[in-house]
C-alpha positions as CSV (number, residue, x, y, z in Angstrom):
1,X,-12.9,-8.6,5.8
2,X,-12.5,-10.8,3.2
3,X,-10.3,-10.5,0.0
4,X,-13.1,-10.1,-1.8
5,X,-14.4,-7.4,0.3
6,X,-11.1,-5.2,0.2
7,X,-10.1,-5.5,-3.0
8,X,-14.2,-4.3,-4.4
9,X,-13.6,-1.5,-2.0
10,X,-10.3,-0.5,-3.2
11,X,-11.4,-0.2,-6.8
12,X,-14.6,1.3,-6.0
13,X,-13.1,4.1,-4.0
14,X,-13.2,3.4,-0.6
15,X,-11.3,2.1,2.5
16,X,-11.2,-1.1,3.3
17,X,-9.1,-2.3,6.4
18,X,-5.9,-2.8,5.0
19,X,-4.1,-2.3,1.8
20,X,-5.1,-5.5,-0.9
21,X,-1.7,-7.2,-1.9
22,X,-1.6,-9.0,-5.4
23,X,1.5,-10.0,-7.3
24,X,3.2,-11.7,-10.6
25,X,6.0,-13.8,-10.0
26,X,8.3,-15.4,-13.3
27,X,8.5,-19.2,-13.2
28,X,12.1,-19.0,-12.8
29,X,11.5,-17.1,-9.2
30,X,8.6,-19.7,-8.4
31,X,11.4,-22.7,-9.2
32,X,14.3,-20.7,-7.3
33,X,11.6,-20.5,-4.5
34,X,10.9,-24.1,-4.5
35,X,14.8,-24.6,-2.6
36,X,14.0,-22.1,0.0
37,X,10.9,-22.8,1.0
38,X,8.3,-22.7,-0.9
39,X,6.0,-26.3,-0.6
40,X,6.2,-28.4,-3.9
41,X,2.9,-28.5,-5.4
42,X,2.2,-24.7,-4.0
43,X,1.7,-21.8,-5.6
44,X,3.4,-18.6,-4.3
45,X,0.0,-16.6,-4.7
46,X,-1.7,-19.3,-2.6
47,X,0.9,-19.4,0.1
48,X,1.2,-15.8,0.6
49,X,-2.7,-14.9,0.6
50,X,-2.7,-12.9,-2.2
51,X,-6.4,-11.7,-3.1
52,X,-6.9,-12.0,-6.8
53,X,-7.7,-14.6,-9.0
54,X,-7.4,-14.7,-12.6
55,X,-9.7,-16.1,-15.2
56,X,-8.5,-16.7,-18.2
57,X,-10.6,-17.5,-21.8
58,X,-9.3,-17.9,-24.7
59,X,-9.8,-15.0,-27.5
60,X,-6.9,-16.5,-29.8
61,X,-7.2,-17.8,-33.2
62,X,-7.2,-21.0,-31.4
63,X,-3.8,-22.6,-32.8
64,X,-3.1,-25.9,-31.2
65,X,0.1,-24.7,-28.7
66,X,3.3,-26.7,-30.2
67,X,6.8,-27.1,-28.6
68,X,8.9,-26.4,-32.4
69,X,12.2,-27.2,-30.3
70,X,13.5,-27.3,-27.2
71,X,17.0,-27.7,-25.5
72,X,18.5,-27.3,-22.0
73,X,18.9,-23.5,-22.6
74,X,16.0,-22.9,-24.9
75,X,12.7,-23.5,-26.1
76,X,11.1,-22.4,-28.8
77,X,6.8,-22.3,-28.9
78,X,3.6,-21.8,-30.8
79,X,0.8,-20.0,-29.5
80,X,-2.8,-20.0,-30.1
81,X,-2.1,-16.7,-32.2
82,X,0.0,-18.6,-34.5
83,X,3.1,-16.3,-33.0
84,X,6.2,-17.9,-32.8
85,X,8.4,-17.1,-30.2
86,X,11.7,-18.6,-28.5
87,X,12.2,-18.4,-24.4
88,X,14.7,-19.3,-21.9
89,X,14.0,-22.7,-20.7
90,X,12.8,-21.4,-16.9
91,X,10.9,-18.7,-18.9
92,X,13.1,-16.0,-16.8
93,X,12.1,-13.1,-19.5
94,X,10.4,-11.8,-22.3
95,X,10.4,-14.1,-25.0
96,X,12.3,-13.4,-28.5
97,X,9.3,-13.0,-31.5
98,X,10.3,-15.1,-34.5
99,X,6.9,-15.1,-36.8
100,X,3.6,-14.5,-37.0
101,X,0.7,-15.8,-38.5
102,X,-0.8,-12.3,-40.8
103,X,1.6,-11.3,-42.8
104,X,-1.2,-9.3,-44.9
105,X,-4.6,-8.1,-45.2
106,X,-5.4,-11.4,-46.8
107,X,-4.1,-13.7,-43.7
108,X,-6.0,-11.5,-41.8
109,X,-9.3,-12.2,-43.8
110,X,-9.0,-15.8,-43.5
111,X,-8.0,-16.2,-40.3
112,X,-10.6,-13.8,-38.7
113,X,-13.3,-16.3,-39.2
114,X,-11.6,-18.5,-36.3
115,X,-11.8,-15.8,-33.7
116,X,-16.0,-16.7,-33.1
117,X,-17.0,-17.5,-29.8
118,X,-17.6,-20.8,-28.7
119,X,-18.5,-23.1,-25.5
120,X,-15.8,-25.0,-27.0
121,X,-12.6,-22.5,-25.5
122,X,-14.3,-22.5,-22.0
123,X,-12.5,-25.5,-20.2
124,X,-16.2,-25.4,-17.7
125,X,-16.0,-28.1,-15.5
126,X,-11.9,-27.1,-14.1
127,X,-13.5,-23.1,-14.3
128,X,-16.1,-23.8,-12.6
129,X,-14.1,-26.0,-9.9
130,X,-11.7,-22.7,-9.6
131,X,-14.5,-20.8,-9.0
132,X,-16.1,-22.8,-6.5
133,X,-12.8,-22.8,-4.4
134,X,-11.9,-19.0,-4.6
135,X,-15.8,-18.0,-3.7
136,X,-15.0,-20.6,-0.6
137,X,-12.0,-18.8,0.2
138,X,-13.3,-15.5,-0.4
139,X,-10.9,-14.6,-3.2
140,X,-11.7,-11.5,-5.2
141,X,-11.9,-13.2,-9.4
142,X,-11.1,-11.3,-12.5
143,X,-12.5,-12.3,-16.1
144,X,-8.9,-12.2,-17.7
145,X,-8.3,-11.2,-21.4
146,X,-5.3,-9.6,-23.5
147,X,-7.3,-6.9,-25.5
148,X,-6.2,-4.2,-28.3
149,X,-2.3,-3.1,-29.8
150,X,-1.2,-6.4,-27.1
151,X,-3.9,-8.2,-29.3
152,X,-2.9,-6.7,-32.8
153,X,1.1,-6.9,-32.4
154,X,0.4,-11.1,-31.3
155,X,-1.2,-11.6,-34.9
156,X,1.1,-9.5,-37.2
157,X,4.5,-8.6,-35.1
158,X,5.5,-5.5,-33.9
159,X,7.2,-3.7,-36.6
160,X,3.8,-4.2,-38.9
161,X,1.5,-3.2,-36.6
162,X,3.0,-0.1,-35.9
163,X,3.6,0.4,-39.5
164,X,-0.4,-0.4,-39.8
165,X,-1.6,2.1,-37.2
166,X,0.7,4.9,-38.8
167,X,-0.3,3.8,-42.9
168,X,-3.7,2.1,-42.4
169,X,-5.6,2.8,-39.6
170,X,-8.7,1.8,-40.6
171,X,-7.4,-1.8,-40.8
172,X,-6.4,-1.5,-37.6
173,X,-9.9,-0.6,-36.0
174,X,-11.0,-3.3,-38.3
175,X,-9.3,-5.7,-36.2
176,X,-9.9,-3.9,-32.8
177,X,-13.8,-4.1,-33.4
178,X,-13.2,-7.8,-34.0
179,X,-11.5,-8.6,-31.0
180,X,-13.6,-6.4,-28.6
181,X,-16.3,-8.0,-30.6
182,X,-14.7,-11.3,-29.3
183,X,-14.3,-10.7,-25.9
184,X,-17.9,-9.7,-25.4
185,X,-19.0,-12.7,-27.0
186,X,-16.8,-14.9,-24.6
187,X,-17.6,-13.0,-21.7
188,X,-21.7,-13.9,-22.6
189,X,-20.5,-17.4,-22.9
190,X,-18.8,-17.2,-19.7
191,X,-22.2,-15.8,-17.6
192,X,-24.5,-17.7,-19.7
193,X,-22.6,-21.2,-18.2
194,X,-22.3,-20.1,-15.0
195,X,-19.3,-18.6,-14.7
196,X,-19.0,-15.4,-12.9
197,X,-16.3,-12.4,-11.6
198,X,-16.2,-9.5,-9.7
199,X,-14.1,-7.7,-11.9
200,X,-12.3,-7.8,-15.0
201,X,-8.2,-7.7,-15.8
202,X,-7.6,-6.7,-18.9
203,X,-4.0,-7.0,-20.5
204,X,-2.7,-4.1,-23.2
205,X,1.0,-2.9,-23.4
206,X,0.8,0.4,-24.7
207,X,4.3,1.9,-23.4
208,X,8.1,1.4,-23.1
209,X,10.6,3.2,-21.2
210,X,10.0,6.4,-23.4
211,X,6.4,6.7,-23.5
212,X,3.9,5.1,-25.5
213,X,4.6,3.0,-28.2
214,X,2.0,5.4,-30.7
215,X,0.8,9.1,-30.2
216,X,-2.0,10.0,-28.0
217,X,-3.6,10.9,-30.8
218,X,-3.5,7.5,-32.1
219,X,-4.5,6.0,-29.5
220,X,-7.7,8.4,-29.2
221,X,-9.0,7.7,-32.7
222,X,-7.9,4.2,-33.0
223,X,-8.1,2.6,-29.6
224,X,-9.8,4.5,-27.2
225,X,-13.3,3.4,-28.9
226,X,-12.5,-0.2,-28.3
227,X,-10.9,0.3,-24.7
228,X,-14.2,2.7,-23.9
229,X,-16.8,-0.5,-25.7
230,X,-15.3,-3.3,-23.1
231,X,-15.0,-0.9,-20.3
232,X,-19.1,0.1,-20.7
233,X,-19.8,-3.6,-21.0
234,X,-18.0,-4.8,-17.6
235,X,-19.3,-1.6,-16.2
236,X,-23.2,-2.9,-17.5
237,X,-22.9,-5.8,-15.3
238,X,-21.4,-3.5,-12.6
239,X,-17.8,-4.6,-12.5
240,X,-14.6,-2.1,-12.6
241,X,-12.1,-2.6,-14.8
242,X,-8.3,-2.9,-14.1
243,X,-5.6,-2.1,-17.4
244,X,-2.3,-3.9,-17.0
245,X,-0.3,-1.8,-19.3
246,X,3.4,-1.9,-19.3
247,X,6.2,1.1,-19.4
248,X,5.6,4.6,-19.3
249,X,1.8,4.9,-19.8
250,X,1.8,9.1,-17.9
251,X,0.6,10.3,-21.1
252,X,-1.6,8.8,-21.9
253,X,-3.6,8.7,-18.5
254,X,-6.0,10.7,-19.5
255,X,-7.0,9.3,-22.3
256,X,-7.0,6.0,-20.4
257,X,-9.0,7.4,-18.1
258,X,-11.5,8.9,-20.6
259,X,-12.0,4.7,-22.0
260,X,-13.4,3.8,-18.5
261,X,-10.8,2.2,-16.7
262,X,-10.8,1.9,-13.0
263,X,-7.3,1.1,-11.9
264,X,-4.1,1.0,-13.7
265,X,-1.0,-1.7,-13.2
266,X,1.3,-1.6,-12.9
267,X,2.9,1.5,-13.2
268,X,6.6,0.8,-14.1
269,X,8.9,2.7,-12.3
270,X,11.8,1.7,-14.0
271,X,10.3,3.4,-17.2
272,X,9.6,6.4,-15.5
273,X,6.1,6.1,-13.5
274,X,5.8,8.1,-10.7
275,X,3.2,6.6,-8.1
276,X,3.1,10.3,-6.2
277,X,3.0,11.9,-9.4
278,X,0.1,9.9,-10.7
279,X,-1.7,9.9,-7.1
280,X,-1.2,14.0,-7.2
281,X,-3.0,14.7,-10.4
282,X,-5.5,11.3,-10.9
283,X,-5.7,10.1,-7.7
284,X,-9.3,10.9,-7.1
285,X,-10.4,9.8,-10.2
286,X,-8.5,6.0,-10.2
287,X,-7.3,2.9,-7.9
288,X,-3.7,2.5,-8.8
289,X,-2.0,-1.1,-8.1
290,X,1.7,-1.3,-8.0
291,X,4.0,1.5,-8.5
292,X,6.7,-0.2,-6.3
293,X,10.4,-0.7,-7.6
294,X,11.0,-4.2,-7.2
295,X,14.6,-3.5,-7.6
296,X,14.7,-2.6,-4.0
297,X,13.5,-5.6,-3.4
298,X,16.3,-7.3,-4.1
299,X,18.3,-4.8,-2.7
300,X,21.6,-5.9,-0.8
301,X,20.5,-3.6,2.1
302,X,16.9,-5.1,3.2
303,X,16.7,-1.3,4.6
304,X,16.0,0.1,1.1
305,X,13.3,-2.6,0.8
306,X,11.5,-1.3,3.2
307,X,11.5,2.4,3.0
308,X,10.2,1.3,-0.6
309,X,7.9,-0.3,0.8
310,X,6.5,2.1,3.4
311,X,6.7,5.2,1.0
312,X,4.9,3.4,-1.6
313,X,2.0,2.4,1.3
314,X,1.8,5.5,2.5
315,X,1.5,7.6,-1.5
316,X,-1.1,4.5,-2.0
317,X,-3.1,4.8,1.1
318,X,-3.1,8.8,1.0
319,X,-4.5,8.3,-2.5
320,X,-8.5,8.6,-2.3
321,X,-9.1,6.5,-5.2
322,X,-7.7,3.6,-3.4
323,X,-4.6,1.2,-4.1
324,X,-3.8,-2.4,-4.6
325,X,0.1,-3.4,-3.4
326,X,2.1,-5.0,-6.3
327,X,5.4,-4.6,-7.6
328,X,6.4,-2.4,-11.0
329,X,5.8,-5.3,-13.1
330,X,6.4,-9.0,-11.5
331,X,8.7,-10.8,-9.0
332,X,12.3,-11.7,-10.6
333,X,14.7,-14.7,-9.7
334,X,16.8,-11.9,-7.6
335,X,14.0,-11.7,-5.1
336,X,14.2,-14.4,-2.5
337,X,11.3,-16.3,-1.1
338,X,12.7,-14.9,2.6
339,X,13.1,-11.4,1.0
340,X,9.6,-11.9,-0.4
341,X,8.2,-13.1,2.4
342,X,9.5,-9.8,4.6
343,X,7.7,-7.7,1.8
344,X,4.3,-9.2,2.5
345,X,4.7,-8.8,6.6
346,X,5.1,-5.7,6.3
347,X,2.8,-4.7,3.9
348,X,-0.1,-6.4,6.2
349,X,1.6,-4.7,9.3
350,X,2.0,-0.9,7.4
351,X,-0.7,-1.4,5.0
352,X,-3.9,-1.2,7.9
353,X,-6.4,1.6,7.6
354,X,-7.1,3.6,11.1
């Protein structure tokens, strides 16, 4: 069975012959990696087998990316949404936010123009090179896109956005429509030049270790319409739809749920996710992917690692709306590449379907 195969099954609800394994992995683990074993010029994803493929357009305002400063420790970045934002020079964490580029209604106004879609933002030839390669190795490829609040909070910052969506919601849904108006319009682009995925991973943070970042009830009036719009266009060309949404997203499954979505990731245990939980209640309404404390996989014990691992497999496998192996959120530097490596063996060894 190809990766293709399994993962399509997994998010569609049934078996496939073994559990799909995907990861993230900081650049700091990949360069750590790179003394232990990991071939120069390799990606980890690549050297592992993992089975999905991301991607990515561009849905930004389209800022040229500029390098403000950097030193031996530091360096500090613009993006193509004009946010400015200062990281660890091996990019080992979440970046600190310094500015951003709407500061007002006004900003917004002007700069809206620039999110149009254009040919222009689709690097084609290298895409469809990508593509060409992952069909031949029977990868399973995801149209890529950061979409709503992880959208809104690039543009204006956190603190004003939250401020926004408590004092002037319809401002906010203003620039939801925009952007899901955006991502449509890329994702045409996309098919119309030949560029094609079985799925689509979409990016939103709605959580932190105490629960979402805005009420549930926010989120339905606000949001959900926006979620629900890309989720029924992906589903038009028959393609689910996985969320990546960070921290503690339990209450708002159902809402998520109710937009469309057909699996969730990564499910963050160290905000307070439960995988059996979630497989209990949802499980035969949703593919979950991840779920798995990557804290025991650094574990001094390689013990712990693996009952981790197995419990995890078996809540996933149990769980009838299918599962994809990843970790809580994405491999840190305190993971070795050998420690890694003994995570994916048994994974393909635990994860096979009778």
């Amino acid at each position: 069975m190809t990766s293709r195969e399994r993962v399509s099954l997994a998010l569609r609800h049934q078996r496939p012959d073994r559990v799909p394994i995907f990861e993230c992995f900081w650049d700091a683990t990949v360069d750590r990696w790179r003394g232990e074993g990991l071939p120069e010029g390799v990606l980890p994803e690549d050297y592992f087998g993992l089975e999905i493929e991301l991607m990515e357009v561009d849905n930004t305002f389209g800022f040229p990316h500029e390098i403000v400063e950097r030193t031996d420790e530091y360096v500090i970045e613009r993006d193509g949404w004009g946010c400015l934002k200062r990281n660890w020079a091996d990019r080992r964490s979440t970046p600190e936010l310094l500015d951003f580029a709407v500061k007002s209604r006004g900003d917004w106004h002007r700069l809206k123009a620039q999110l149009t879609p254009d040919p222009s933002r689709i690097a084609l030839p290298a895409m469809k090179a990508k593509q060409q390669q992952w069909r031949d190795e029977g990868q399973f490829i995801c149209f890529e896109a950061m979409i709503g609040y992880d959208i809104l909070w690039r543009k204006m910052g956190v603190e004003r956005a939250l401020m926004a969506i408590a004092e002037d919601p319809s401002w906010v849904m203003e620039i939801y429509e925009c952007d899901a108006n955006m991502i449509i319009g890329m994702a045409e682009l996309c098919l119309a030049n030949g560029l094609e995925w079985d799925g689509a991973w979409l990016y939103d943070d709605l959580a932190y270790r105490g629960g979402p970042l805005f009420s549930p009830k926010a989120y339905r009036e606000q949001l959900l319409p926006y979620h629900r719009k890309l989720a029924d266009y992906f589903h038009s060309h028959g393609r689910p739809v996985i969320l990546h949404s960070c921290g503690n997203i339990t209450s708002l499954v159902p809402e998520l749920l109710g937009a469309g979505f057909d699996c969730l990731q990564p499910l963050e245990v160290k905000a307070g996710c439960d995988l059996a939980g979630l497989a209990k209640e949802y499980g035969s309404q949703v593919c979950f992917m991840g779920g798995v404390d990557v804290r025991a996989l650094f574990a001094q014990d390689e013990a712990e690692m693996e009952r981790e691992v197995r419990s995890k497999l078996a809540i996933g496998m149990s769980n009838p709306g299918g599962y994809v192996f990843h970790s809580d959120h994405s491999i840190p530097t305190q993971v070795s590449f050998q420690r890694y490596a003994k995570v994916v063996e048994l994974v393909r060894k635990q994860g096979a379907y009778e």
